[in-house]
C-alpha positions as CSV (number, residue, x, y, z in Angstrom):
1,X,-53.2,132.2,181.5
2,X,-54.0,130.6,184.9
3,X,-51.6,131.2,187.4
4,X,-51.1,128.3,190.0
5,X,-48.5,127.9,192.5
6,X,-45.3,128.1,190.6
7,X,-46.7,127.0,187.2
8,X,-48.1,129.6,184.4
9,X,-50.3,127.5,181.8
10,X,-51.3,129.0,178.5
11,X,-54.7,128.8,177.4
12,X,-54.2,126.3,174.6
13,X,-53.1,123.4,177.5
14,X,-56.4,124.6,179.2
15,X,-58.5,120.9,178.9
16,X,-62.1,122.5,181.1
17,X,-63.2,124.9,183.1
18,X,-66.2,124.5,185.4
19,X,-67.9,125.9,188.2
20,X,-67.0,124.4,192.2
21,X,-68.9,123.9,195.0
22,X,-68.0,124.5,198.4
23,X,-69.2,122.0,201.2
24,X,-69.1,123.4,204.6
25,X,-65.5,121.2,205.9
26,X,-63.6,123.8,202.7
27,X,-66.0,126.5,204.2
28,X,-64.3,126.3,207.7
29,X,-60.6,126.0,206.6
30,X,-58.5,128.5,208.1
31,X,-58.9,132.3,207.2
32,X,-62.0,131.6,205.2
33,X,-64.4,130.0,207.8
34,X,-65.6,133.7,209.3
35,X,-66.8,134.1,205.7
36,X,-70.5,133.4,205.1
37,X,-70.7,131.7,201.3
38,X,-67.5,131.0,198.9
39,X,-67.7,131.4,195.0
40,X,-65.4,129.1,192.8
41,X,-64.1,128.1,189.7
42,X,-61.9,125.0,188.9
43,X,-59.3,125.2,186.0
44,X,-58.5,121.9,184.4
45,X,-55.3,122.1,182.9
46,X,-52.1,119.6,181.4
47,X,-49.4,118.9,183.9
48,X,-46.1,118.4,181.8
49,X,-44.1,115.3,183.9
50,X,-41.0,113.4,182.6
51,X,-40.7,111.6,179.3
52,X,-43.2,113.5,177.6
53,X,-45.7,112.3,179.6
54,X,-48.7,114.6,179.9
55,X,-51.6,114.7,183.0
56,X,-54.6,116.2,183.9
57,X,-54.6,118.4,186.6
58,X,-56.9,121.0,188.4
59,X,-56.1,124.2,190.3
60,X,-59.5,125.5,192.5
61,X,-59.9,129.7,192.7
62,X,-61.8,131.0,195.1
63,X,-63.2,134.5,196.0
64,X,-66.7,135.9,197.9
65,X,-67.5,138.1,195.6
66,X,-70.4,136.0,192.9
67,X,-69.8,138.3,190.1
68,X,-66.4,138.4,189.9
69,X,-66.0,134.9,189.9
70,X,-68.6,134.2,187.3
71,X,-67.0,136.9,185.6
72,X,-63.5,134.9,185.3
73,X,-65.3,131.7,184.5
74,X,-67.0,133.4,181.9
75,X,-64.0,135.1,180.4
76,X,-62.0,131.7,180.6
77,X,-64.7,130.0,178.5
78,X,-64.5,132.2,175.8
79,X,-61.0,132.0,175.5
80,X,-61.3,128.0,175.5
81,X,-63.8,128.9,172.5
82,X,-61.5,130.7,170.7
83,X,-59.4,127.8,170.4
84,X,-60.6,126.9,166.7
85,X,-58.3,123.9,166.4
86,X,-60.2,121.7,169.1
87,X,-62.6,118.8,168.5
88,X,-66.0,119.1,169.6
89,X,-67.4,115.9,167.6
90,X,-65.2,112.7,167.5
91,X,-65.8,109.3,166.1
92,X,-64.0,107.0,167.9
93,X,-63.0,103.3,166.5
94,X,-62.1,100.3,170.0
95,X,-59.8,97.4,168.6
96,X,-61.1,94.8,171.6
97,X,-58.6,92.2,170.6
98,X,-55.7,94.3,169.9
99,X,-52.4,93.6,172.1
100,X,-53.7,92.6,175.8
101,X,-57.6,92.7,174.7
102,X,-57.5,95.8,177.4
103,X,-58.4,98.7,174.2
104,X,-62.1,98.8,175.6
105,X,-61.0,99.2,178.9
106,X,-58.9,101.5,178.5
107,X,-60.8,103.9,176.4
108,X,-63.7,103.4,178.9
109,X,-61.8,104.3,182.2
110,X,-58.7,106.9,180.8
111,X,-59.8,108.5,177.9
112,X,-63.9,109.1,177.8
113,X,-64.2,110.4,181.0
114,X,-61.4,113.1,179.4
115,X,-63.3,113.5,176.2
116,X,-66.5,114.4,178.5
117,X,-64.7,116.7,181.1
118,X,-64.1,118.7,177.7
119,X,-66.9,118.4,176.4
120,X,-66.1,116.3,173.6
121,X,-69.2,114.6,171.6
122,X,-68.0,110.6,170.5
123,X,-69.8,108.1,168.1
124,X,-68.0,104.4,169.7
125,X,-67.9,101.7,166.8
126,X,-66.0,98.7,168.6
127,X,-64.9,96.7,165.9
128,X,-65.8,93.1,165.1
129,X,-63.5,91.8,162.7
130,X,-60.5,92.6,160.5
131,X,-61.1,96.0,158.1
132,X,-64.4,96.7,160.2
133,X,-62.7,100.5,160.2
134,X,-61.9,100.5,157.1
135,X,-64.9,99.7,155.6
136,X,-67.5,101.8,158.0
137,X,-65.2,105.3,156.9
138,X,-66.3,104.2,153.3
139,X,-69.9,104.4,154.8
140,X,-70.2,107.0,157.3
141,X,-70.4,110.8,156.7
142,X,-67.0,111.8,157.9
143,X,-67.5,115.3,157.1
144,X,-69.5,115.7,160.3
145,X,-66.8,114.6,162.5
146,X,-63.4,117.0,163.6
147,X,-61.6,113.9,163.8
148,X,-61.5,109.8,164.2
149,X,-59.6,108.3,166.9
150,X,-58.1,104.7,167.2
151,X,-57.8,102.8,170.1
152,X,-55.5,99.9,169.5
153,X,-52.4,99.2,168.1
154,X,-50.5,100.3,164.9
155,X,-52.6,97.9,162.9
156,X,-55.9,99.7,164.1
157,X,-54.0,103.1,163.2
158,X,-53.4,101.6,159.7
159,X,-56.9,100.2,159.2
160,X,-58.5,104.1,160.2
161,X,-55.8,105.8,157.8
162,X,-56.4,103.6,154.6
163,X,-60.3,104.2,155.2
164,X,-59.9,107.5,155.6
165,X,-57.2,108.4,152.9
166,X,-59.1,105.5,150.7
167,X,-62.0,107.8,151.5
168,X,-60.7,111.0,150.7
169,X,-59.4,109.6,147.2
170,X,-62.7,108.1,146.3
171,X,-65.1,110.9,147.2
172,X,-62.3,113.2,145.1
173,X,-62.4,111.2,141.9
174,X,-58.6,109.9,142.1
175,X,-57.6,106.6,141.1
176,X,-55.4,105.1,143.7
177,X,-53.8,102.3,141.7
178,X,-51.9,105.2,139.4
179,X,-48.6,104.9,141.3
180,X,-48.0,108.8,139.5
181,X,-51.6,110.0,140.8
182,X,-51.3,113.5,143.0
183,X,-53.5,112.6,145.7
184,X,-56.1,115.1,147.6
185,X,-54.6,115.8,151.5
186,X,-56.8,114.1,153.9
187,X,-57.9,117.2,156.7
188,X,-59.7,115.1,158.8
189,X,-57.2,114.4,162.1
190,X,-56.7,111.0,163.4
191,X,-55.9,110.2,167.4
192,X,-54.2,107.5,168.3
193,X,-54.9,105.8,171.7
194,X,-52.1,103.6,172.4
195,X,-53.6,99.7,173.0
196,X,-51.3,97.5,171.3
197,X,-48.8,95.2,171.0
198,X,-46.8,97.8,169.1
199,X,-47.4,101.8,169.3
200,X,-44.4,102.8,167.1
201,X,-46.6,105.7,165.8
202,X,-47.4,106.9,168.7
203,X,-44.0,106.5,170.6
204,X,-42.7,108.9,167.2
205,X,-45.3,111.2,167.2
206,X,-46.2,112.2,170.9
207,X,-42.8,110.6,172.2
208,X,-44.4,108.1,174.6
209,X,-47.3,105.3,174.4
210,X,-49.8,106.4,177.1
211,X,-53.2,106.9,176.8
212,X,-53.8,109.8,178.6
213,X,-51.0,111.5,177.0
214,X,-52.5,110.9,173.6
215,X,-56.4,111.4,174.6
216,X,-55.2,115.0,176.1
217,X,-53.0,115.8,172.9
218,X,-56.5,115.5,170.9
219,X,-58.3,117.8,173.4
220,X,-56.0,120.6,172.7
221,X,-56.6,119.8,169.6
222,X,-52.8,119.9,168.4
223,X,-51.9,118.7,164.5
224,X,-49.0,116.8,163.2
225,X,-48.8,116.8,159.3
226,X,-47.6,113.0,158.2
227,X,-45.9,111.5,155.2
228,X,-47.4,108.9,153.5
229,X,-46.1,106.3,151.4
230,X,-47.7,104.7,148.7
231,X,-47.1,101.3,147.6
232,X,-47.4,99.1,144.0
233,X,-46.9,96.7,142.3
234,X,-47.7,96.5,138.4
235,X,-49.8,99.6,138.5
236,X,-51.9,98.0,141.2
237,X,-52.3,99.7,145.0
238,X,-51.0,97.5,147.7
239,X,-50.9,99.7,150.9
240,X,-50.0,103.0,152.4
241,X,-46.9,102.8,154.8
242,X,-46.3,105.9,157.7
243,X,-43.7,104.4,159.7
244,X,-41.5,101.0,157.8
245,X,-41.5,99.5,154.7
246,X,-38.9,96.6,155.4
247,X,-37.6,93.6,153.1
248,X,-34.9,90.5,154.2
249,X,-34.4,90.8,158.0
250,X,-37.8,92.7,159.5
251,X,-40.0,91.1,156.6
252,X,-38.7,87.6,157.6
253,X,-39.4,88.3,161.0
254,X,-43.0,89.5,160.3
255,X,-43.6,86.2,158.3
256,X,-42.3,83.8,160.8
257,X,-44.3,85.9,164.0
258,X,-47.5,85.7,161.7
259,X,-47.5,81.7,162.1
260,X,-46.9,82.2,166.3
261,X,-49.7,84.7,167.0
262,X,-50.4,82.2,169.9
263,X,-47.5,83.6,172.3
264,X,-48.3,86.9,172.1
265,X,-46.1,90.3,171.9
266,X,-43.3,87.6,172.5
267,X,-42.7,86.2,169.4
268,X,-41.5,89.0,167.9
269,X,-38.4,88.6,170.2
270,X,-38.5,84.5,169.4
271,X,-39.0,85.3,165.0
272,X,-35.6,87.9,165.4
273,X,-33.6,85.5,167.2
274,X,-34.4,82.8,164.6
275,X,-34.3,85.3,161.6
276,X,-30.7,86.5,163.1
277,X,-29.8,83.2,162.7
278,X,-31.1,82.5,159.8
279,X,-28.8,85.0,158.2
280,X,-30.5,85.1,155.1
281,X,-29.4,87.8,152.3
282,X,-31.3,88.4,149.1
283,X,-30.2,89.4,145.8
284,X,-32.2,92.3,143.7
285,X,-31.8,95.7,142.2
286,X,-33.4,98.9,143.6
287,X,-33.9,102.2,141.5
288,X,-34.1,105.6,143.7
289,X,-35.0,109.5,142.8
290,X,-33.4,111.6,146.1
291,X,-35.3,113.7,148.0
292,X,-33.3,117.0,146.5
293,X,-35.6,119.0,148.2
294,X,-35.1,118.1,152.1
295,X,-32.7,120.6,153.9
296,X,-31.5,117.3,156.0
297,X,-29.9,114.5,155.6
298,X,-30.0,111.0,157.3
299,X,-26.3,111.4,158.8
300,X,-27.4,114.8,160.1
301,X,-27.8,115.1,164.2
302,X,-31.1,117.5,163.2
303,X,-33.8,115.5,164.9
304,X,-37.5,116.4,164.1
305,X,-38.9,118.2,167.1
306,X,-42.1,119.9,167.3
307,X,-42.6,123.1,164.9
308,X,-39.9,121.2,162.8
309,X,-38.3,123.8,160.4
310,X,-36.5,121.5,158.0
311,X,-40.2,120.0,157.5
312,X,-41.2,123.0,157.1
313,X,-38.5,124.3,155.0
314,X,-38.7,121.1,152.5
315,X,-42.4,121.5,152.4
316,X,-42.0,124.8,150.4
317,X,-39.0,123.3,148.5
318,X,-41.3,120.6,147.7
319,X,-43.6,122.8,146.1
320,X,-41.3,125.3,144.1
321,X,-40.2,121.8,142.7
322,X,-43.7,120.8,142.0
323,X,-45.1,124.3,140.4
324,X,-41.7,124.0,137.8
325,X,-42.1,120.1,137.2
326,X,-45.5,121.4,136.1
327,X,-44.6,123.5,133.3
328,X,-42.4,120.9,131.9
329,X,-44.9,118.1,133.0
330,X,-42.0,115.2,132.8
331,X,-40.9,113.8,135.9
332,X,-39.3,111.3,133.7
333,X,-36.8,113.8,133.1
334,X,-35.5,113.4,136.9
335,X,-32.6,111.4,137.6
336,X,-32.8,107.7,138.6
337,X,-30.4,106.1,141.0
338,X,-29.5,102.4,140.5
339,X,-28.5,99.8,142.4
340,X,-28.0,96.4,142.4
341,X,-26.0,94.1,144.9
342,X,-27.0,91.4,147.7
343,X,-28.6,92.7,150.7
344,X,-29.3,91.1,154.4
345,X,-31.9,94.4,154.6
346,X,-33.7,97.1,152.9
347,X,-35.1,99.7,155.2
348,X,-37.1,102.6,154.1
349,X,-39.0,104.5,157.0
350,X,-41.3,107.7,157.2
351,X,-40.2,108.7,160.3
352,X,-37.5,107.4,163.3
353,X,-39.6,104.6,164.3
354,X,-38.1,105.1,167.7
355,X,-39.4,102.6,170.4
356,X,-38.7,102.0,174.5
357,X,-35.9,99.2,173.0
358,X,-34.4,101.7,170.4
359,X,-35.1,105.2,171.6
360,X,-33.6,106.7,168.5
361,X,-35.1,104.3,166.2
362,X,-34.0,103.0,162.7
363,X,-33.5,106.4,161.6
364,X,-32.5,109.2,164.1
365,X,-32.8,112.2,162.1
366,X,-35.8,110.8,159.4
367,X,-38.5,113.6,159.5
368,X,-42.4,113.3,159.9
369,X,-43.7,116.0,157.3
370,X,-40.3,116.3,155.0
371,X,-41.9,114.7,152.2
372,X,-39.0,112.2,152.1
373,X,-37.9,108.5,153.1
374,X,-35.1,107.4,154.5
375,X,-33.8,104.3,152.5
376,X,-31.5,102.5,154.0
377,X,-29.4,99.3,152.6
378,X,-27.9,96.6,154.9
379,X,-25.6,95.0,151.8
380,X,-24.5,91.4,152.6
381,X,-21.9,90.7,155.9
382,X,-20.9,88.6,158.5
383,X,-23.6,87.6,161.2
384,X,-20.9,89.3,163.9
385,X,-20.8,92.9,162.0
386,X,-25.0,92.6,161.3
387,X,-24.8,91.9,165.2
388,X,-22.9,95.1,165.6
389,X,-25.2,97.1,163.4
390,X,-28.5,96.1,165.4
391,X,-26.8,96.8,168.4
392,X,-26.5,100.6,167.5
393,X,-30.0,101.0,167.8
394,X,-30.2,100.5,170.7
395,X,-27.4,103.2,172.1
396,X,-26.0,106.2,171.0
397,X,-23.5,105.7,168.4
398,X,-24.2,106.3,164.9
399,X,-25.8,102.9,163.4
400,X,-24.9,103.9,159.8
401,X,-21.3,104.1,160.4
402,X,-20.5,100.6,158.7
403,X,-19.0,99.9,155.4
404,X,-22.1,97.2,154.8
405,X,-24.4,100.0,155.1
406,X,-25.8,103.0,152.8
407,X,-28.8,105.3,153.6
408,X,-30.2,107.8,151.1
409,X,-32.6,109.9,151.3
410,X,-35.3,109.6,148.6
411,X,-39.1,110.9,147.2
412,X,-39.5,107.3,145.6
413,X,-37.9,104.0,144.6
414,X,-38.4,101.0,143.2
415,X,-37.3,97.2,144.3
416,X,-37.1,94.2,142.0
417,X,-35.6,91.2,143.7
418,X,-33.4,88.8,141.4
419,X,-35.7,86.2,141.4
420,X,-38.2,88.6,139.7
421,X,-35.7,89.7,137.1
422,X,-35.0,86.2,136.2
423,X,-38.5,85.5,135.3
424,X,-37.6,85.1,131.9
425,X,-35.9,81.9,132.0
426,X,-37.4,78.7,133.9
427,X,-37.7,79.5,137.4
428,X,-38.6,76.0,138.6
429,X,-35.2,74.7,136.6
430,X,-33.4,76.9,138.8
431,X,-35.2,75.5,141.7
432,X,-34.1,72.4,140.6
433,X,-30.7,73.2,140.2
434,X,-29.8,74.8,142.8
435,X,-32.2,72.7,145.9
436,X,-30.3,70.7,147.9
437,X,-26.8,72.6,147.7
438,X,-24.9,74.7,149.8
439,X,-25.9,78.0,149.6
440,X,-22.7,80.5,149.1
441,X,-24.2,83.4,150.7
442,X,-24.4,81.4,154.0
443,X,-22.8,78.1,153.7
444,X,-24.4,77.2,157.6
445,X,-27.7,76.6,156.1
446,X,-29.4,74.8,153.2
447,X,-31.5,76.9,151.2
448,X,-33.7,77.2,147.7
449,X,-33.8,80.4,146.3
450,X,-36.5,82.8,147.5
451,X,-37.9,86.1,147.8
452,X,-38.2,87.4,151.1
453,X,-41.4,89.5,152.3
454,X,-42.2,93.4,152.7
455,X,-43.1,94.2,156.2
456,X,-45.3,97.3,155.2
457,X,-45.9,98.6,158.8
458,X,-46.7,95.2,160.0
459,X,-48.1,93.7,157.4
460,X,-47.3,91.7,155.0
461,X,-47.0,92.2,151.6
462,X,-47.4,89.3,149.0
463,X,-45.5,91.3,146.0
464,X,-41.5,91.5,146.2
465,X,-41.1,93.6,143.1
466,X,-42.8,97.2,144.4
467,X,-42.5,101.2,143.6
468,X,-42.8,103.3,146.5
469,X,-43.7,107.2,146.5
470,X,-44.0,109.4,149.3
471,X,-46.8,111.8,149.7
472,X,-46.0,114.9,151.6
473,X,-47.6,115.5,154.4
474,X,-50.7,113.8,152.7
475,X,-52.6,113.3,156.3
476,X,-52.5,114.7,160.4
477,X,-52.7,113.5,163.3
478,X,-53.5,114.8,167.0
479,X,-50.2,115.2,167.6
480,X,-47.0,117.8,167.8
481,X,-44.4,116.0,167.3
482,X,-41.3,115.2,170.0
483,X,-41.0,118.3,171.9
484,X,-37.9,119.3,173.7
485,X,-37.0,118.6,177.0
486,X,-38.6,120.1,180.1
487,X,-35.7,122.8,180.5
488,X,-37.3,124.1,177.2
489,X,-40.7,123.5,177.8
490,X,-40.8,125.5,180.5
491,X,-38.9,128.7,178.7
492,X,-41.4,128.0,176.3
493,X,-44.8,128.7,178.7
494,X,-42.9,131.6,180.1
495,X,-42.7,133.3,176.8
496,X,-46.5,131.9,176.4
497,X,-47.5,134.2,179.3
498,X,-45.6,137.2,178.8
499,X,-47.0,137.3,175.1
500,X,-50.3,137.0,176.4
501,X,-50.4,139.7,179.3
């Protein structure tokens, strides 16, 4: 460890460590200048500040004896060496539209300058068009590469992990579009660079949206296993979802935003006032296995931190369950949870999907690597007690404490709205009969029946009627989750140093 000023530093938050020179003004400081030549090292290291934000820093050590000081650098080096887990070859993917169209610049003033201090290798693609990504990881020899990095939004996240999971499927002979197929784990990291519009994924993962942050958590080479959801429809592959898979109130905003790209990040505020108002509630009937295998549960106060040990914990549950579901071989077998009713939401996220407006996100204690969902179910209310509920998320109080509201903790469900169910019969004779009367459900507004839209982590989807499975820990990121605060951070290094001398 490097000792400087008050601060003890293990090796694994060392980012460089290179040689100094001395010009003659440093020569002639104080108690040194009666000396003829100074030897020095400089140790590049991550300053810990508030919020979880991270820095680069550099502490200069200085001595007159040559050997000895080439002797430390040395022995520092190797140590850096030993730190398997690091990239040393990155391909790197720039999103120049995403957000504020400032993802090039970003990447070329706060991040590669980082990537070269630690002498990080990058192949820069900057993409051109929608599913550039995508398609180039279906190309490229990945295998060469320790990781691939994003620089965008979550939509430039989402393009890198279908290519990459798509990849991984493909080169490993496994037929996505089987909503029962065991996929292979992708290995290969992915680092997000926040740049967007939205950084939800980040924000959950690291705990804030900066770019250095994020470019110094892949230096150190630190890995987050990730859930994955899966998504069909009729034995066909939609999408993978990491973060929310949302129908009624966030897929209605998504489709209105879609149409007012024009304004910018702000209308999403302008398509969730309207939706609010709106009020619209949809009828259908979902189907649920639960997760009996997760130590937590949604209502718990257990928060996923970093070294989570209810991930951990449901990860070899997960597999106990898996190695005795493969002797019978009938997943069939498991129990199925229905139910049917009128709903104004249905939420099921991967993870908190905390954000600086809701700082505990949708779901406070959802987990990142649980193998689990959290499905939650906003059933039918008054505008004032939905009011009430999205409020919650944005304080303390517990946002599932409503009678309108039910959150289970599940492995898989299905959806099937009541439009889809009633397929049988005419659907445009019930167009017919029911356009141009006062809707029941909300008798302020005029409407035909419809389906709503899945908001699959910010994209739409154009099926209503899905299944949904979620993949344990089926990829990782350049991440470690939220750590604790600083008070236990800094316990934390202490015990880091002590092991170590």
């Amino acid at each position: 460890c490097v000792h400087t000023e008050n601060c003890f530093v293990p090796i694994s938050e060392i980012i460089a460590v290179e040689e100094t020179e001395f010009n003659k003004k440093q020569r002639n400081i104080g108690r040194w200048q009666k000396m003829a030549k100074l030897h020095a090292f400089t140790v590049h290291y991550v300053k810990k500040a508030r919020n979880h934000r991270w820095r680069c820093s550099a502490a200069t050590f200085w001595c007159v004896d040559e050997h000895l000081c080439n002797q430390w650098t040395q022995a520092l080096k190797e140590l850096l060496e030993m730190q398997k887990s690091r990239p040393k070859q990155l391909l790197v993917y720039i999103n120049p539209y995403g957000g504020k169209r400032q993802g090039k610049r970003i990447y070329e003033q706060k991040v590669a300058p980082l990537f070269s201090l630690a002498s990080i290798s990058t192949d820069v693609v900057i993409t051109e068009h929608a599913n550039h990504a995508k398609d180039n990881l279906f190309e490229v020899n990945i295998y060469k590469y320790d990781g691939v990095v994003c620089v965008g939004g979550d939509g430039m996240f989402s393009e890198v992990m279908h290519g990459l999971i798509g990849r991984m499927q493909k080169d490993s002979g496994i037929d996505q579009n089987n909503p029962k197929a065991s996929l292979v784990q992708c290995n290969i990291r992915i680092g997000i660079i926040p740049a967007g519009s939205t950084d939800c994924i980040c924000y959950s993962t690291v705990g804030i949206s900066d770019p250095v942050t994020s470019a110094l958590h892949i230096i150190v080479g630190d890995c987050q296993p990730l859930d994955v959801s899966s998504v069909h429809h009729n034995n066909t592959f939609l999408r993978y979802s990491v973060s929310l898979l949302g129908y009624g109130f966030y897929g209605d905003i998504l489709k209105d935003s879609e149409k007012k790209r024009w304004m910018g990040p702000m209308r999403y505020d302008y398509s969730g006032f309207k939706t609010f108002l709106s009020h619209h509630c949809y009828e259908g009937t979902i189907a649920y296995q639960p997760a009996k295998h997760t130590h937590g549960s949604p209502r718990d106060k257990e928060s996923c931190r970093t070294g989570c040990y209810i991930c951990k914990q449901s990860e070899k549950q997960l597999v106990e369950q898996n190695k005795e579901r493969g002797l019978k071989h009938e997943e069939g077998e498991e129990e199925w949870k229905i139910i049917k009713g009128k709903f104004l939401a249905i939420n099921a996220v991967n993870m908190s999907c905390a954000c600086p407006r809701s700082p505990k996100g949708l779901s406070p204690a959802a987990h990142l690597a649980d193998g689990s969902a959290d499905l939650i179910l906003v059933r039918k209310c008054s505008r004032f007690d939905f009011l009430r509920y999205l409020v919650r998320h944005t304080n303390q109080d517990d946002q599932f404490d409503f009678p309108f509201v039910d959150v289970y903790r599940v492995k898989c469900f299905q959806f099937t709205s009541k439009l889809s169910e009633d397929n049988e019969s005419n659907v445009m004779d019930i167009g017919k009969k029911r356009f141009g009367q006062f809707c029941r459900d909300h008798p302020a507004c005029c409407c035909n029946i419809v389906n709503s839209t899945w908001n699959c982590d910010g994209e739409t989807l154009d099926s209503s009627a899905i299944e949904v499975r979620v993949h344990c820990q089926l990829m990782k990121l350049f991440a470690r989750g939220i750590e604790e605060d600083c008070k236990d951070e800094a316990a934390h290094s202490q015990s880091s140093i002590e092991q170590l001398l």
